[in-house]
C-alpha positions as CSV (number, residue, x, y, z in Angstrom):
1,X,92.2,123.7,103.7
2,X,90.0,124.8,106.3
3,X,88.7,122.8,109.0
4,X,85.3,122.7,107.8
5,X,86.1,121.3,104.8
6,X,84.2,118.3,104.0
7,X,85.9,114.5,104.1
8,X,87.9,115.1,107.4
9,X,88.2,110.8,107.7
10,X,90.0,110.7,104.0
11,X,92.1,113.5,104.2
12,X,93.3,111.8,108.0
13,X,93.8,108.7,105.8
14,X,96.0,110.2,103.3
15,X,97.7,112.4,105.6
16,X,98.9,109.6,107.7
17,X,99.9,107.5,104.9
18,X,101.9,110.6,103.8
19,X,103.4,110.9,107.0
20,X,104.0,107.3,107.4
21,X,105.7,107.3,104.2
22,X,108.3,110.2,104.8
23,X,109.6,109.6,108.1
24,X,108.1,106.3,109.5
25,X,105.1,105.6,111.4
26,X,107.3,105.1,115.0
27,X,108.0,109.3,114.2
28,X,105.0,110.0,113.7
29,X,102.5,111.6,115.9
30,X,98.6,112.0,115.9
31,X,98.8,115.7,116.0
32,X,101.3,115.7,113.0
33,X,98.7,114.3,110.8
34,X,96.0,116.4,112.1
35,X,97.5,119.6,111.4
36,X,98.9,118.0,107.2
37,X,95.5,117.6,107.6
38,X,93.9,120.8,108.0
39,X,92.2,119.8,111.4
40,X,92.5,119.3,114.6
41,X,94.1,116.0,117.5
42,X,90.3,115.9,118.6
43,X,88.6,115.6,114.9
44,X,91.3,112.7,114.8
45,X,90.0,111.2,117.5
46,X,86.4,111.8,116.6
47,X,87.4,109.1,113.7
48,X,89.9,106.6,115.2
49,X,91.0,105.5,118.5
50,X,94.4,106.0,117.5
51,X,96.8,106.4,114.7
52,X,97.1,102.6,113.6
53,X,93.4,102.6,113.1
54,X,93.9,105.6,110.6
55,X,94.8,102.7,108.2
56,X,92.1,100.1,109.0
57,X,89.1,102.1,109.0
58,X,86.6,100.2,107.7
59,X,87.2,96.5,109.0
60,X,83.5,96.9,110.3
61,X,81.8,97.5,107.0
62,X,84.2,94.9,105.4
63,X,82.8,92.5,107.4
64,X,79.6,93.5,107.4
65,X,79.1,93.4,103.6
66,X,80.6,89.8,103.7
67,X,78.5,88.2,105.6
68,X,75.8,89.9,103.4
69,X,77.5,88.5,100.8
70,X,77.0,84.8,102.0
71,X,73.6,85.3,103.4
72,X,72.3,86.5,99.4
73,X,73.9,84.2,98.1
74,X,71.4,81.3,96.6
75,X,70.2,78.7,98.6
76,X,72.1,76.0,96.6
77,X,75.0,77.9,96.6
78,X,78.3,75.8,97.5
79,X,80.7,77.3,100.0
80,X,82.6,78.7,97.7
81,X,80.1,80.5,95.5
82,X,78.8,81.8,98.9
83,X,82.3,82.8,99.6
84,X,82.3,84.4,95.6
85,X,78.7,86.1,96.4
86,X,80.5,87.8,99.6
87,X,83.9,89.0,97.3
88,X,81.2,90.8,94.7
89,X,79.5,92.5,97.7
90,X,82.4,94.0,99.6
91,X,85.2,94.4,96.7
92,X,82.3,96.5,94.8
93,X,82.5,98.8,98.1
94,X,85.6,99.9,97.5
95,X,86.2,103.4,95.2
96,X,89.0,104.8,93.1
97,X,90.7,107.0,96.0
98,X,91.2,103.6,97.8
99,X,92.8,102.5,94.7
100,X,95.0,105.8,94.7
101,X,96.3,105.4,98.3
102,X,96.6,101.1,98.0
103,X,100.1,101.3,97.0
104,X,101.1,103.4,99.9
105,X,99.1,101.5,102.3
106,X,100.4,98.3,101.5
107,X,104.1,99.3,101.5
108,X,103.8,101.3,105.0
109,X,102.0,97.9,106.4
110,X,105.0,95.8,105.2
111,X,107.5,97.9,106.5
112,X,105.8,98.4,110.4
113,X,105.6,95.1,112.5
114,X,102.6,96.7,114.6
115,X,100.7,97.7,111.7
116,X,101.5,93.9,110.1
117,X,100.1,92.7,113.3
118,X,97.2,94.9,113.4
119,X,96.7,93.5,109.5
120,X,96.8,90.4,110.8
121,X,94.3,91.2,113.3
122,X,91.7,92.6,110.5
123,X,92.3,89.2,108.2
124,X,91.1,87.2,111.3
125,X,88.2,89.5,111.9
126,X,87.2,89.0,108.3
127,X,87.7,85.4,108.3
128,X,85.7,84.9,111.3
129,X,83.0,87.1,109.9
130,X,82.7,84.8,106.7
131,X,82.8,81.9,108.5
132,X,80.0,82.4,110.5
133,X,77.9,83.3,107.8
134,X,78.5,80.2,106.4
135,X,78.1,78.7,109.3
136,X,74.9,80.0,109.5
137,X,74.1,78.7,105.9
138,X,74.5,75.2,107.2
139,X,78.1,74.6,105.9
140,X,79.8,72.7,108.5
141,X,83.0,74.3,111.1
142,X,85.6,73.3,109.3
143,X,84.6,73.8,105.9
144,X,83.0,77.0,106.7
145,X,86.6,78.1,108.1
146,X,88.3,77.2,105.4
147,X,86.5,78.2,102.9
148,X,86.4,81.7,104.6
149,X,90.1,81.8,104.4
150,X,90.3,81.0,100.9
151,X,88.2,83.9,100.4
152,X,90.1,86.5,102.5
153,X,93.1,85.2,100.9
154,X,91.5,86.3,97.8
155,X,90.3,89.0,98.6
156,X,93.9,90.0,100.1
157,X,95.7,88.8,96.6
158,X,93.7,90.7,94.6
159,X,93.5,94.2,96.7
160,X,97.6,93.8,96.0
161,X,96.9,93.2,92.2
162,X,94.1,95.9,92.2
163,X,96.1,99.0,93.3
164,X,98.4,98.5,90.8
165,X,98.7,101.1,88.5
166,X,99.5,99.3,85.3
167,X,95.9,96.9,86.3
168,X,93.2,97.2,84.2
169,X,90.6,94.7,85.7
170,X,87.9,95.8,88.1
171,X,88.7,94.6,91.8
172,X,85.3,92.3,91.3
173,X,87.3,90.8,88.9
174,X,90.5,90.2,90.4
175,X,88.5,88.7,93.3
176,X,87.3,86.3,91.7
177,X,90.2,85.5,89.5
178,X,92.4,85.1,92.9
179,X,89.6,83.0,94.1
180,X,89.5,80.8,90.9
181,X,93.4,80.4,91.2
182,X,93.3,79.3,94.9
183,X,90.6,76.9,94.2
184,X,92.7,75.0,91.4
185,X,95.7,75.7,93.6
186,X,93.5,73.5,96.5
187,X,92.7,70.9,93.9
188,X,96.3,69.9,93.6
189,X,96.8,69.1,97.2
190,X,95.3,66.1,97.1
């Protein structure tokens, strides 16, 4: 592939993930996945501060398109259907190649302690993203907190359930299906 090939940030993605995957993320280096690549360390850097980012690109836009989500949601909208308004709007973001690399991406998270820390990190960032725009809907602090954890935790369960292979349902779907479950799941606590 030559360097001016087109789509430079996905073919970083997938070359990291494939590099991650064969010998570890610890032994792997930025230039490595530049050059499976096709490119060069500085296009790498062009994209991401540095090679955990490779894996979390994105967050921003994530965010973004929840607290869209909430904001269009109707005015008489509980928390929850705010929270179900802002799933549609960023899980309908995602495309089939994301789907292709999931797997991957979700096994080289589990098996690196700085990457599960840095996925920790992006689940707070989206949390605090819903929140606030519930928040800004009027829904008080701590509903509008947890309520915007219910819906990452959707959100989370059905990414896992979406990159499947053997899944047939649309990540919209899933979405709200894991969202539907948690909310039942809530109901029994008291």
């Amino acid at each position: 592939m030559g360097r001016w090939e087109p789509n430079a940030r996905e073919r970083l993605v997938w070359a990291a993930l494939q590099l991650f995957a064969e010998q570890g993320y610890d032994a792997t280096a930025v230039a490595q996945i530049a050059e499976r690549a096709g490119l060069t360390k500085t296009t790498f850097f062009r994209h991401f501060p540095d090679k955990r980012e490779v894996l979390f690109a994105g967050q921003d836009i994530h965010a973004q398109l929840l607290a869209d989500g909430i904001a269009a949601a109707p005015d008489d909208a509980t928390p929850l259907e705010a929270v179900a308004a802002a799933l549609d709007a960023v899980t309908a973001s995602f495309r089939p190649i994301q789907r292709e690399f999931g797997p991957r991406l979700l096994a080289v998270i589990a098996d690196t302690s700085e990457l599960r820390e840095r996925a920790a990190f992006k689940h707070a960032g989206l949390v605090a993203a819903m929140a606030e725009g519930l928040r800004e809907r009027g829904v008080p602090e701590l509903t509008a907190g947890l309520a915007a954890e219910i819906g990452v935790r959707a959100f989370d369960d059905a990414f896992a359930r979406w990159v499947d292979p053997a899944t047939e349902q649309t990540f919209p779907e899933l979405a709200r299906q894991a969202l539907d479950e948690l909310r039942a799941a809530a109901a029994t606590l008291t």
